[in-house]
N, C-alpha and C positions, 0 to 999 in steps of 0.2 A: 847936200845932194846936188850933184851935177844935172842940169838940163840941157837937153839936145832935142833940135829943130827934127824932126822925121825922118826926111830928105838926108840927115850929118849922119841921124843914127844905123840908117839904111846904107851909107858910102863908109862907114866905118863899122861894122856890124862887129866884124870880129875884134877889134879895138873896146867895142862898148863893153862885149860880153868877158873881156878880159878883168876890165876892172871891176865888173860884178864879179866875178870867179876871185877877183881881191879884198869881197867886202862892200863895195861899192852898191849905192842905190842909183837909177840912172832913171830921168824920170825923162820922160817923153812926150813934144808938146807940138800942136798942129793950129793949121788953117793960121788967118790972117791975123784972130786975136791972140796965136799962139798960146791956146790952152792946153794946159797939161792934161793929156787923155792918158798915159797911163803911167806905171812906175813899174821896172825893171830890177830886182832882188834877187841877191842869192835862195839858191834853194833851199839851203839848211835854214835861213830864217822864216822862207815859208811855209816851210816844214812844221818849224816849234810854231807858229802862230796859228797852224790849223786845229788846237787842243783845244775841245770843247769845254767852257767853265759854267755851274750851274750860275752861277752869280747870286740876283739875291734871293735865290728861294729854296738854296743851298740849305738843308738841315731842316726843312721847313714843309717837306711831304715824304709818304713812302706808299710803296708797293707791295700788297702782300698776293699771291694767288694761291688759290685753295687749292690742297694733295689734287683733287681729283679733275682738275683745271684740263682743257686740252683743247685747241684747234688745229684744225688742218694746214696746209698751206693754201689749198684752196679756199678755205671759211675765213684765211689772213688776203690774199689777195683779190678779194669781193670788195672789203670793206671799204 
């Protein structure tokens, strides 16, 4: 993963987002201790990484609601 100073990533912007557009992660790092505040990724990985997993409690509860079950949207947004 490539890191860039703010200030580099800012005067090359469109340079940065090209090698994201290739794959590329580009991470982003500020102030004096030059901490990385953020990382720059394609979209399509951000994409597949937004899927929610039950993880460990996967197979391990269920939901049943009775035939005659029913709320409003109003008695759902009270709660």
């Amino acid at each position: 993963m490539k890191t860039l100073q703010l200030a580099e990533a800012k005067t090359h912007f469109s340079a940065v987002l090209k090698d994201v557009e290739l794959g590329n992660e580009i991470a982003i790092s500020y102030g004096k201790k030059k901490e990385t505040i953020a990382v720059i990724i394609p979209y399509e990985k951000w994409k597949k990484s937004r899927k929610r997993e039950l993880g460990s409690l996967e197979g391990r509860g269920s939901v049943t609601f009775a035939d005659d079950w029913y709320m409003t949207d109003e008695e759902f947004c009270e709660s």
